[in-house]
C-alpha positions as CSV (number, residue, x, y, z in Angstrom):
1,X,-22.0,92.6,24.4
2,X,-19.3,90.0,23.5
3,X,-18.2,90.8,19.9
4,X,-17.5,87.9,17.9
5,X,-13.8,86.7,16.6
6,X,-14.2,85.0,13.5
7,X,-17.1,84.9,11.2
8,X,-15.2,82.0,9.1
9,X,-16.8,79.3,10.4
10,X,-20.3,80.3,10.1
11,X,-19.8,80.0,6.3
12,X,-18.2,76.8,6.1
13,X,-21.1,75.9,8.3
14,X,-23.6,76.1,5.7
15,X,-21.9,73.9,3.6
16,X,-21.8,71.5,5.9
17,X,-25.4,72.0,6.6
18,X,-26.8,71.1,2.6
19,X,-24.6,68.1,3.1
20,X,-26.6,67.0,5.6
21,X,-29.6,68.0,4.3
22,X,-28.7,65.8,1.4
23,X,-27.5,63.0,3.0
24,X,-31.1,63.2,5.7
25,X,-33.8,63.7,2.4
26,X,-31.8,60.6,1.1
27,X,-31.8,58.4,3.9
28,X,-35.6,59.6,4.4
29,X,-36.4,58.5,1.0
30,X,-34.9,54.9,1.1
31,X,-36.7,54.5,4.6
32,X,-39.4,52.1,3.7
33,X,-42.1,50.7,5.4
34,X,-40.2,47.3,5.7
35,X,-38.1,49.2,7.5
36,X,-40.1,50.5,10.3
37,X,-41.5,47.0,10.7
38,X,-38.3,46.0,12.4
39,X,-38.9,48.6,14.6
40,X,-42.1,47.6,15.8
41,X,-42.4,43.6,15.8
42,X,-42.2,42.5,19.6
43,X,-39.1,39.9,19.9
44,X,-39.7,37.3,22.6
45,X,-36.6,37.9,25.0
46,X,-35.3,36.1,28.0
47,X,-38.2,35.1,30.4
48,X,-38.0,37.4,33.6
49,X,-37.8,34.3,36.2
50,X,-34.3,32.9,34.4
51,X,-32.7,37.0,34.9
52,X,-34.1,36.7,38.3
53,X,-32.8,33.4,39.0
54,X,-29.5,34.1,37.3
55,X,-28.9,37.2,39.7
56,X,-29.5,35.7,42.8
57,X,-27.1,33.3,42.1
58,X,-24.7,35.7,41.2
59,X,-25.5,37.5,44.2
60,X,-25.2,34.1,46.9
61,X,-21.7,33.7,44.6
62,X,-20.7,37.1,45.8
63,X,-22.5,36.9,49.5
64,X,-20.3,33.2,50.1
65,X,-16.7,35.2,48.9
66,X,-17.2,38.1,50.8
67,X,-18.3,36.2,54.5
């Protein structure tokens, strides 16, 4: 088996690691329930038939420069 170089970064991990942890258990704690409702509200978007009818113009466009 493959011995290893350097165990130096392994320790510096850790610190970074409780950073982390800290900065996560923080964000978790200001996470409110307004919050999540962003998340889950259904925003009406751009009706299907304008995309559709959008593309196939794009695509006759495209079709007319190429022939």
């Amino acid at each position: 088996m493959a011995k290893r170089k350097d165990d130096k970064s392994r320790r510096s991990k850790a610190k970074v690691d409780k950073k982390l942890q800290a900065i996560y258990a923080k964000s978790r704690r200001e996470f409110s329930a307004a919050d999540l409702q962003k998340f889950t509200v259904i925003e009406k978007g751009i009706p299907l038939e304008n995309i559709i009818a959008e593309m196939e113009k794009i695509q006759r466009n495209y079709k007319a420069k190429k022939a």
